[in-house]
C-alpha atoms as a printed R data frame, in Angstrom:
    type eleno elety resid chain resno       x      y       z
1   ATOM     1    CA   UNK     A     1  -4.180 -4.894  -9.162
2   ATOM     2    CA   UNK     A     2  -3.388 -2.113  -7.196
3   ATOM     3    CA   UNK     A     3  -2.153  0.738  -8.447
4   ATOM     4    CA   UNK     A     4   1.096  2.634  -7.877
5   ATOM     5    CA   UNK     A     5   2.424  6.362  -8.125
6   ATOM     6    CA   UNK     A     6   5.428  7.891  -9.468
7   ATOM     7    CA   UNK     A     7   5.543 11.886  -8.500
8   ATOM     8    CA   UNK     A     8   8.077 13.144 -10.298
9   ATOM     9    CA   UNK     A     9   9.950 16.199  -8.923
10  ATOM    10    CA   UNK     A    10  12.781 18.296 -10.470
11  ATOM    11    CA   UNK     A    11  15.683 19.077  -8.466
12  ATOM    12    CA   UNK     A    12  19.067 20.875  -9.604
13  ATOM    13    CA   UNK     A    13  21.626 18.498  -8.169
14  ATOM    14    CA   UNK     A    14  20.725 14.381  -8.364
15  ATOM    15    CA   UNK     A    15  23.390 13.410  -5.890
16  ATOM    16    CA   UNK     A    16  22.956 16.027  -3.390
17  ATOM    17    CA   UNK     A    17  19.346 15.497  -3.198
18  ATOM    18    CA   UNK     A    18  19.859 11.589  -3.119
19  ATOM    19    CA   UNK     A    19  22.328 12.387  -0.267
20  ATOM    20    CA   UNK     A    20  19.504 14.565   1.319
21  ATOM    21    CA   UNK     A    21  17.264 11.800   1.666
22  ATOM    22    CA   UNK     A    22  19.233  8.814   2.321
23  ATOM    23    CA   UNK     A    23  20.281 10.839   5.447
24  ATOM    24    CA   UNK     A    24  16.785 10.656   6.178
25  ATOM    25    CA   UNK     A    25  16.498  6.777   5.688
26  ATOM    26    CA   UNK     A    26  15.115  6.764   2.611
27  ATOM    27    CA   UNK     A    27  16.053  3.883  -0.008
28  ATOM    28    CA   UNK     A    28  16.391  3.786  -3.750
29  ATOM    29    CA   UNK     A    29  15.490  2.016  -6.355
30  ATOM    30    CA   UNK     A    30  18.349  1.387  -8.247
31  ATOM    31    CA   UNK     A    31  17.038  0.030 -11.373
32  ATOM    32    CA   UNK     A    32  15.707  3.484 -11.913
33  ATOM    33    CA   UNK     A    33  18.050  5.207 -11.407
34  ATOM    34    CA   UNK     A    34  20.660  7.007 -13.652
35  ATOM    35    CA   UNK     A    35  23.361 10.093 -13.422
36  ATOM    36    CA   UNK     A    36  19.992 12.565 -13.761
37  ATOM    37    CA   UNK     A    37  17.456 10.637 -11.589
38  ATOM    38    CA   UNK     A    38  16.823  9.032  -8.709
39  ATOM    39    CA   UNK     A    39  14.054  6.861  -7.504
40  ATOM    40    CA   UNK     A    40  13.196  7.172  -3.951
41  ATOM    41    CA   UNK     A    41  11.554  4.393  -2.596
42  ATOM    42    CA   UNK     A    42   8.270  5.267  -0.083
43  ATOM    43    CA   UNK     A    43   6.924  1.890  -0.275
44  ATOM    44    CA   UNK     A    44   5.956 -1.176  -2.311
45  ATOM    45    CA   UNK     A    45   3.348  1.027  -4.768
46  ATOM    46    CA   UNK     A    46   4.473  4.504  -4.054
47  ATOM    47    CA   UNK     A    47   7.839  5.840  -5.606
48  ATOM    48    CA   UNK     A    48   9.297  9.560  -6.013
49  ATOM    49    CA   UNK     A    49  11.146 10.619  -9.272
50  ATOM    50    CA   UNK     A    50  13.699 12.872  -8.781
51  ATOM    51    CA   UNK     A    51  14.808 14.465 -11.696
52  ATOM    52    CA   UNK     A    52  17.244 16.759 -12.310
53  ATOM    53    CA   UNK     A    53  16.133 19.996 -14.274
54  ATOM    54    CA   UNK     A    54  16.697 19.539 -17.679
55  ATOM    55    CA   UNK     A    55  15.528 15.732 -17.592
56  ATOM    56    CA   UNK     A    56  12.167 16.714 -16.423
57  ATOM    57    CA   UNK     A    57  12.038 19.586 -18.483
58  ATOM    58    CA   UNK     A    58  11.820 16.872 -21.295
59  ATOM    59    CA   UNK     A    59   8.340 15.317 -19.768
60  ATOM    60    CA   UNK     A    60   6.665 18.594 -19.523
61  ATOM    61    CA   UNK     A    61   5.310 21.762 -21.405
62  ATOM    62    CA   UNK     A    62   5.720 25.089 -19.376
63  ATOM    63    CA   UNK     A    63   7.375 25.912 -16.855
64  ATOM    64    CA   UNK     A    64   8.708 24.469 -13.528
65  ATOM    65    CA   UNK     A    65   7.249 25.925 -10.050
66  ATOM    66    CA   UNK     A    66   9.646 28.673  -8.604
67  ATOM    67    CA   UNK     A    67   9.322 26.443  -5.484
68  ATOM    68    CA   UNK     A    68  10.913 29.911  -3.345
69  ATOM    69    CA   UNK     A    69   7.702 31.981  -4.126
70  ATOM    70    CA   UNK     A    70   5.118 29.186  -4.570
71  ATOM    71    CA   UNK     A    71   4.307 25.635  -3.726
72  ATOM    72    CA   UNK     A    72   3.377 23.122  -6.985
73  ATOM    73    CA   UNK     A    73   2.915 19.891  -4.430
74  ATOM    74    CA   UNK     A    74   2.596 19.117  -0.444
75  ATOM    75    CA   UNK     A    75   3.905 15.715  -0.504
76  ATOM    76    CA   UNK     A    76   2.745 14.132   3.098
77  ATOM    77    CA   UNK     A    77   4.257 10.743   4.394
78  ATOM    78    CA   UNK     A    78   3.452  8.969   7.259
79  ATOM    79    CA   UNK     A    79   5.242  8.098  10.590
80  ATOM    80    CA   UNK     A    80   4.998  5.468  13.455
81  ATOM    81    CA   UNK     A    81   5.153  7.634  16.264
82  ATOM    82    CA   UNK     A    82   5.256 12.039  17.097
83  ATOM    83    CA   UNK     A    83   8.764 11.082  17.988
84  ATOM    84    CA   UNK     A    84   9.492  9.845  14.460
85  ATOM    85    CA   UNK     A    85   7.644 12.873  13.283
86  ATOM    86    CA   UNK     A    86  10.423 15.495  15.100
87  ATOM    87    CA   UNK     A    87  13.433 13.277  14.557
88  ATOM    88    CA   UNK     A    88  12.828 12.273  10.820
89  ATOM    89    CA   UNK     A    89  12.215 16.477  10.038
90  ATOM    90    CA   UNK     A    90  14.903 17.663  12.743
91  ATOM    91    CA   UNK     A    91  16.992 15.100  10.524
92  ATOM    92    CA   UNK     A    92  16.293 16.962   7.243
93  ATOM    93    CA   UNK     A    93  16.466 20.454   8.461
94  ATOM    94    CA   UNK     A    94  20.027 19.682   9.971
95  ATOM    95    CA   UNK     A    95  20.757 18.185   6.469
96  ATOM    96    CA   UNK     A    96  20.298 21.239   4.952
97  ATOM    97    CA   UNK     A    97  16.645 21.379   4.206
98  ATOM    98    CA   UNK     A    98  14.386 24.204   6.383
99  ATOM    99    CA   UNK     A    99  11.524 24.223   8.042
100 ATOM   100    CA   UNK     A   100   7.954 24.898   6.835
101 ATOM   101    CA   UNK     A   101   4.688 26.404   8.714
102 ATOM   102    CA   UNK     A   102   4.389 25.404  12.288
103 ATOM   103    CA   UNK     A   103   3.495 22.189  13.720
104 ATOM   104    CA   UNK     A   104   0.272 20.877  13.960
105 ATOM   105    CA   UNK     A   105  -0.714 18.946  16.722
106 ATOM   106    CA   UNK     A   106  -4.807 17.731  16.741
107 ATOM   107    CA   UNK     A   107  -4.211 15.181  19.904
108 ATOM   108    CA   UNK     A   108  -5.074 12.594  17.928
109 ATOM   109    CA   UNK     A   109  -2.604 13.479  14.583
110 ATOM   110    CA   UNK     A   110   0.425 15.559  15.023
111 ATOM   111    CA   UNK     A   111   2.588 16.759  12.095
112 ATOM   112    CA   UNK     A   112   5.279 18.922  11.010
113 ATOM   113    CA   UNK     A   113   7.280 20.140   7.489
114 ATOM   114    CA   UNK     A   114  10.433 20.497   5.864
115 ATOM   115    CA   UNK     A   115  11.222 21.748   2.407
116 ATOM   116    CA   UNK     A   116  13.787 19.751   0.942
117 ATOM   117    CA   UNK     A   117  17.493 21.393  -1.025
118 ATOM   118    CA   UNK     A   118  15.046 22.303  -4.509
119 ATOM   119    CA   UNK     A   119  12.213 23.905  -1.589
120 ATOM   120    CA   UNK     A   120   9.674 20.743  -2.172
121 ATOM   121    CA   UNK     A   121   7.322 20.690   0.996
122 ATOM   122    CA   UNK     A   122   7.447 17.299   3.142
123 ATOM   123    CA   UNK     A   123   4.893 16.996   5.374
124 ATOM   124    CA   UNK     A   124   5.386 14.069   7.696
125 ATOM   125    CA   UNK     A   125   1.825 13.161  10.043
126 ATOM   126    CA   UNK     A   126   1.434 10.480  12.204
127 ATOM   127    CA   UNK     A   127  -2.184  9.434  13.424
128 ATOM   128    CA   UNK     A   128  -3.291  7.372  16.488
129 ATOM   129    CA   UNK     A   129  -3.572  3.699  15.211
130 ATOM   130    CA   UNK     A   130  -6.800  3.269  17.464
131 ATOM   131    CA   UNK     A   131  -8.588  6.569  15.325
132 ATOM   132    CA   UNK     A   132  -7.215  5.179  11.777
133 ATOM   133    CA   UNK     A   133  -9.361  1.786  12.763
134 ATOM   134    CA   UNK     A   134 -12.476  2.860  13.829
C-alpha cells in the first residue's frame, strides 16, 4: 500500500483561498470538502487541507504560525517544464499571492516561490527528466 499525505493548513477565508488555487489549476476533492475546508487535490496520494482558522484550531494545541514573521512549512510541488515553473507562480502572484526569495536556477533544477493569501510558501521546482533517472 502506498501511503498518502494530508498537510493541513489554516487559512482565514475557505472560498477565497479555494478561488486562489483553482486559478492556478488546482482541483478539489469534493467529498472533503465543506463551508470551512477545502481539499486540494496534488495527486492520487498527496492532498492539502485547507482549513479555515477556527476548524483547525480544533485539531491542534498551541498556537498557529504568524506566517508574516515566520515560516511553519515550505510546501514544494513539482512542474513539467521552467516555463511551467514562471507561469504557474506569475499566475499566483497576479492572483493576489506575492513572491518569495529569488529564483533558483542549478542548470539542471530551476525553481521559484509564492506565498499564498494566509502567507504559506509554495515552492514550485522542476528537474531535468534525464538527472531524475540516472
Amino acid at each position: 500500500m502506498s501511503r498518502m499525505m494530508f498537510p493541513n493548513l489554516p487559512v482565514s477565508d475557505v472560498t477565497a483561498t479555494r478561488k486562489f488555487f483553482d486559478g492556478l489549476g488546482f482541483e478539489f476533492n469534493d467529498q472533503f470538502c465543506d463551508a470551512q475546508t477545502a481539499c486540494m487535490v496534488i495527486n492520487e496520494h498527496t492532498m492539502v487541507m485547507l482549513l479555515e482558522t477556527a476548524k483547525f484550531k480544533d485539531f491542534i494545541a498551541g498556537d498557529i504560525c504568524d506566517t508574516s514573521k515566520a515560516r511553519e512549512v515550505l510546501l514544494c510541488v513539482s512542474a513539467e517544464s521552467r516555463d511551467e515553473v514562471d507561469s504557474l507562480v506569475d499566475t499566483a502572484i497576479a492572483a493576489g499571492g506575492s513572491a518569495w526569495m529569488e529564483p533558483q536556477d542549478q542548470g539542471f533544477m530551476y525553481g521559484r516561490a509564492f506565498r499564498d493569501l494566509d502567507g504559506h510558501v509554495w515552492e514550485v521546482m522542476w528537474m531535468d527528466p534525464a538527472v531524475t533517472q540516472g
